[in-house]
C-alpha positions in Angstrom: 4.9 16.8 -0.4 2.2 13.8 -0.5 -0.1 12.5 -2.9 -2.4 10.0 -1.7 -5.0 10.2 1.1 -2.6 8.2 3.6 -1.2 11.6 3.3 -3.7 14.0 4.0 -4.3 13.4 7.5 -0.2 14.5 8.1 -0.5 17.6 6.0 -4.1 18.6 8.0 -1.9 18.7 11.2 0.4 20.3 9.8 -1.6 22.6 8.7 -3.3 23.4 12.3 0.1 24.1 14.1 2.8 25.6 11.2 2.5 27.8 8.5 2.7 25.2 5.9 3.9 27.6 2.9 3.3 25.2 -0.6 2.1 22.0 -1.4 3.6 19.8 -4.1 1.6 16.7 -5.5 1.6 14.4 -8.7 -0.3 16.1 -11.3 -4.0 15.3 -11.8 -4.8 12.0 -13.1 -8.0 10.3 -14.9 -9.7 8.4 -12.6 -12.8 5.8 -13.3 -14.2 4.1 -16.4 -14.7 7.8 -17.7 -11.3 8.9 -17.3 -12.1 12.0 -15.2 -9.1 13.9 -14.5 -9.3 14.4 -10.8 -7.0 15.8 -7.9 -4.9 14.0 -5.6 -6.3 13.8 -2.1 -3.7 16.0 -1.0 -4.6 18.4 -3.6 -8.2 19.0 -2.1 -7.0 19.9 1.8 -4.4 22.3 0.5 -6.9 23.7 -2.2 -9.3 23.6 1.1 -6.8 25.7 3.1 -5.6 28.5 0.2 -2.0 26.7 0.4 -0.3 27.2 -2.9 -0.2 24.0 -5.0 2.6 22.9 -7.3 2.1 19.7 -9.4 4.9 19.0 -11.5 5.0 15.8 -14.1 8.5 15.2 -13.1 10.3 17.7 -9.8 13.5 17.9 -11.2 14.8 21.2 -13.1 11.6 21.6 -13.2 10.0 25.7 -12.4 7.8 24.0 -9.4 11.1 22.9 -7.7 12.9 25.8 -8.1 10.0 28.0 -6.3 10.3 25.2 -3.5 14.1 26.5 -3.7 13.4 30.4 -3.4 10.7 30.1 -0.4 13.8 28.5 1.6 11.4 26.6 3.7 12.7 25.4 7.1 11.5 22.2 6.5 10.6 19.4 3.7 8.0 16.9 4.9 7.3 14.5 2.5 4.6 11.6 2.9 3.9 8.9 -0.4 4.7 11.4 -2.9 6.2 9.6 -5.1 8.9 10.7 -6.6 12.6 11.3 -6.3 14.1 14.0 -5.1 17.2 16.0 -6.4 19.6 16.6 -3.3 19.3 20.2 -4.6 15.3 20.2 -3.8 16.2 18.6 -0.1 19.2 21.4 0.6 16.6 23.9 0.3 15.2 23.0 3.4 17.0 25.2 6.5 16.5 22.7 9.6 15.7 19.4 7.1 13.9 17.5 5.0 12.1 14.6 6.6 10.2 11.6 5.2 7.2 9.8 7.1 7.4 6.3 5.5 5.0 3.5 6.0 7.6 0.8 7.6 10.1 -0.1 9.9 12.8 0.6 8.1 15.4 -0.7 6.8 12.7 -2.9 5.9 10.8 -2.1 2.6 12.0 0.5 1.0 10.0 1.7 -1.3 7.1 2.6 -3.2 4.8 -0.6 -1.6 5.6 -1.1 2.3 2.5 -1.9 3.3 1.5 -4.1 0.8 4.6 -6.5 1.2 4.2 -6.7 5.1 1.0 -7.7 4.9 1.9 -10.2 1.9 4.7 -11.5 3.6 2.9 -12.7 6.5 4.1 -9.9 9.0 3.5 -9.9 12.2 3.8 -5.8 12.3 4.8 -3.0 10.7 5.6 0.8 11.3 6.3 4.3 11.0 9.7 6.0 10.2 10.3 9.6 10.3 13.8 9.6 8.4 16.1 12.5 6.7 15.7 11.9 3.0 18.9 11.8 1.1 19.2 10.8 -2.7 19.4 7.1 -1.9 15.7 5.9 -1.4 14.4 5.6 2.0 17.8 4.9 3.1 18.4 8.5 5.4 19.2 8.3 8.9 15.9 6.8 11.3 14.7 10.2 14.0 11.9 7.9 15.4 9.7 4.8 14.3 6.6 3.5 15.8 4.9 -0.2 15.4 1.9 -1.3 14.7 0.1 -5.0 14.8 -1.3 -6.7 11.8 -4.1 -8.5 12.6 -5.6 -11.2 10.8 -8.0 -9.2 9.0 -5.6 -6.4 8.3 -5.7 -5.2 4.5 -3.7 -2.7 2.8 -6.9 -0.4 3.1 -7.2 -0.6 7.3 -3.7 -0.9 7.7 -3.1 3.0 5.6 -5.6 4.8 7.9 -4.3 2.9 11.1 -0.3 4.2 10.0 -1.4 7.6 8.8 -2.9 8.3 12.1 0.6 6.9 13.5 2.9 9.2 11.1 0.7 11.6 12.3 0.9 11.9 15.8 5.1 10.5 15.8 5.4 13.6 13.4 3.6 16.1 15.4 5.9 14.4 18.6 9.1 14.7 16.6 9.1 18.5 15.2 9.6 20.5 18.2 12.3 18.7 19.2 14.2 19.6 15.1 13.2 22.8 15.8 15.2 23.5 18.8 18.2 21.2 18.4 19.9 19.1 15.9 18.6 15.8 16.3 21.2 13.2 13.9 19.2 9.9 14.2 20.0 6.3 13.6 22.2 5.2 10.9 20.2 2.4 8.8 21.5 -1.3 8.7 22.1 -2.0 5.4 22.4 -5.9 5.9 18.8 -5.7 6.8 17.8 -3.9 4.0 14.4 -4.7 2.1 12.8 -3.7 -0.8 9.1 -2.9 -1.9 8.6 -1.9 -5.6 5.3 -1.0 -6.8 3.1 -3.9 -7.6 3.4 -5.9 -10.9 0.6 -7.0 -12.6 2.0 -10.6 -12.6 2.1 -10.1 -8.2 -1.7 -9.5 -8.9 -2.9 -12.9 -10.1 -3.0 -15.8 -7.3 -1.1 -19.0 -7.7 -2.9 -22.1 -5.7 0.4 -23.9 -5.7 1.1 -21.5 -2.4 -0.7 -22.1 0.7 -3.9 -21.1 1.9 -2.3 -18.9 4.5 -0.1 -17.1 1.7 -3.1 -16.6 -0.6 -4.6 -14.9 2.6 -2.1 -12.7 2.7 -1.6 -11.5 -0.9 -5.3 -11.0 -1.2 -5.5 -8.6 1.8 -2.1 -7.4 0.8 -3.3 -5.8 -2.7 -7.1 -4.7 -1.1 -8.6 -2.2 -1.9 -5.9 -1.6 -4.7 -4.9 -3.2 -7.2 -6.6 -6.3 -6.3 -5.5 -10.1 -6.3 -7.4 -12.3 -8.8 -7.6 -15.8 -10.6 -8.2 -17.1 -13.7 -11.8 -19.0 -12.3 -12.7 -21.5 -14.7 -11.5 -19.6 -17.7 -12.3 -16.1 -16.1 -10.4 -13.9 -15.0 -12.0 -12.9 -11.4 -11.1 -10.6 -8.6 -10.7 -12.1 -5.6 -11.9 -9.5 -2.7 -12.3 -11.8 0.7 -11.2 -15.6 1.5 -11.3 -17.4 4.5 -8.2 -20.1 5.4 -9.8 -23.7 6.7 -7.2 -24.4 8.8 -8.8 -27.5 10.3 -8.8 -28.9 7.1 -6.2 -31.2 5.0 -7.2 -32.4 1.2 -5.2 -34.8 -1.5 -6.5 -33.0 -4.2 -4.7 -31.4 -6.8 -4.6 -26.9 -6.0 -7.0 -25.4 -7.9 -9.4 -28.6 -7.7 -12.5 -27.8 -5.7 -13.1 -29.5 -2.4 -16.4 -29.0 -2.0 -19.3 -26.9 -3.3 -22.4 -25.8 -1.4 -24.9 -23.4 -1.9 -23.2 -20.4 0.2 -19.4 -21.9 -0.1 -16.5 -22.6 -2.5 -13.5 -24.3 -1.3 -10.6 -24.8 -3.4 -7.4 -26.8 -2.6 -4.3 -24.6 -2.5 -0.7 -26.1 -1.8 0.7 -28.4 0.6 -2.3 -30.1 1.0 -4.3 -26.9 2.3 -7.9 -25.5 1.8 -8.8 -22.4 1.7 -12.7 -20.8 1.2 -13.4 -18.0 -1.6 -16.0 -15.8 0.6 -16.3 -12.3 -2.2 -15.4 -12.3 -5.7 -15.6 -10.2 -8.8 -15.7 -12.0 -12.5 -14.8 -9.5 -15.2 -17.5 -7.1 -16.5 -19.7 -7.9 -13.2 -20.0 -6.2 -9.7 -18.5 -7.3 -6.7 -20.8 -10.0 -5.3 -20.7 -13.0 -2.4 -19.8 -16.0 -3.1 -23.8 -17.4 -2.5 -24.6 -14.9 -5.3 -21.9 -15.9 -7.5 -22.9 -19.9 -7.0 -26.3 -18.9 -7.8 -25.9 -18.2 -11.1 -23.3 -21.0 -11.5 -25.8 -24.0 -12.2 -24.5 -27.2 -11.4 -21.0 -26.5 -12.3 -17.8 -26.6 -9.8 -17.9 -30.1 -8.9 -16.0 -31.6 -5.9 -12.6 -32.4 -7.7 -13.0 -30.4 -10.5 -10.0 -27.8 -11.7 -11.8 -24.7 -11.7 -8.6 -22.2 -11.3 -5.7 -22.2 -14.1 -2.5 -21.8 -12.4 -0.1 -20.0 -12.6 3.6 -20.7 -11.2 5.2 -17.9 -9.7 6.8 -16.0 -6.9 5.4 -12.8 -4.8 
């Protein structure tokens, strides 16, 4: 049970070494400017393999989970599916039903692991293989794996680095649920996190944080959904930004520090400066920053307030 393609490489080896019976995934959804209703990832390997596939809008009571019931599978894997599960659906599986999540838990629970580490400045993150229960992400830990983020980690490297991850510490773990009864490690609830799915208000950037933090949220919502700014009056994706930590400013954040032909750099907070290197204004393609300035004329002067902020919390 998986939607997205962090999923797909999990449900491949699965596929090469058990006789995967069904496949459940979130219904198609319109995708694009167009609207084209188009298959999950997941969708396409088990479609690619003759696996049955079952797509239900919502799983419970509905006739999708109940054929999950009568194939008495001996176990449940699920991987970003994204949906709850009745504890009716999970008892159906013989030997379990196991959950490859995206984090060390008990941090981030959730729909948005990666995206928070990597917001929050984290040093690492991880792998769980957990029993599911109907609390989210809170089931018993069977094995976790870590994994570095590096400073140029985004949400986009870091979900093909920890699918790889699930995938082999899944592959590792099976065998061993197969032959014995394995309980795992009780969760610490005092060390609980959360990550719920992105807001558009954690999508727009507020100078008044530092450089460093508007790092991090920018690589923390790329490829998807994307941190932006309102850039003089604009509202502007922001897809790549470089921290000048060598460099210290009194001006105001927001107010540019200086202005070249291939740079912009803007003051953030506490005194911090941070370059915009890729950037998309509405309506236009992705483009560098030397492009951008090119077609800016003589406008974003040093000490000028180019970015409307915005004060908030992420």
């Amino acid at each position: 049970m998986g939607t997205p393609q962090f999923s797909t490489s999990i449900l491949e080896a699965l596929i090469s070494q058990y006789d995967v019976v069904a496949v459940m995934t979130q219904p198609d959804r319109p995708v694009g400017r167009k609207h084209v209703l188009t298959p999950s990832p997941v969708k396409a390997v088990a479609l690619a393999h003759d696996i049955e596939v079952l797509q239900p809008e919502k799983v419970s009571k509905s006739p999708e989970m109940q054929r999950v019931i009568d194939l008495a599978p001996d176990f449940i894997v699920t991987a970003a599916f994204g949906q709850f599960l009745p504890t009716k659906l999970l008892k159906a599986a013989t030997k379990g039903a196991i959950n490859v999540h995206a984090s060390l838990l008990p941090l981030y629970r959730g729909g948005a692991p990666v995206h928070y580490a990597i917001m929050n400045g984290d040093a690492k993150t991880g792998v769980s293989i957990m029993y599911m229960i109907r609390k989210m992400d809170a089931g018993n830990v069977i094995a976790q794996v870590e994994l570095p983020i590096t400073g140029t980690d985004d949400v986009g490297s870091m979900f093909d680095k920890l699918s790889v991850a699930g995938r082999d510490l899944l592959m590792e773990t099976l065998p061993t649920l197969i032959n014995e009864t394995v309980p795992g490690t009780v969760q610490n609830e005092a060390a609980v996190t959360f990550s719920p799915n992105i807001s558009r208000e954690q999508e727009e950037v507020d100078f008044n944080h530092t450089a460093s933090e508007i790092d991090w949220q920018v690589r923390g919502l790329r490829p998807f959904p994307t941190a932006y700014i309102v850039l003089d009056g604009v509202r502007t994706k922001l897809w790549d930004v470089t921290v000048l930590a060598d460099q210290q400013t009194d001006l105001q954040p927001g107010q540019v520090v200086a202005r070249t032909k291939h740079a912009l750099d803007l003051a953030a907070g506490q005194g911090t400066v941070i370059r915009i290197n890729r950037l998309q204004p509405a309506g236009h393609p992705q483009m560098t920053i030397t492009d951008f300035l090119n077609g800016a004329s003589d406008h974003f002067t040093t000490g000028e307030a180019v970015v409307t902020l915005k004060f908030g919390a992420y």
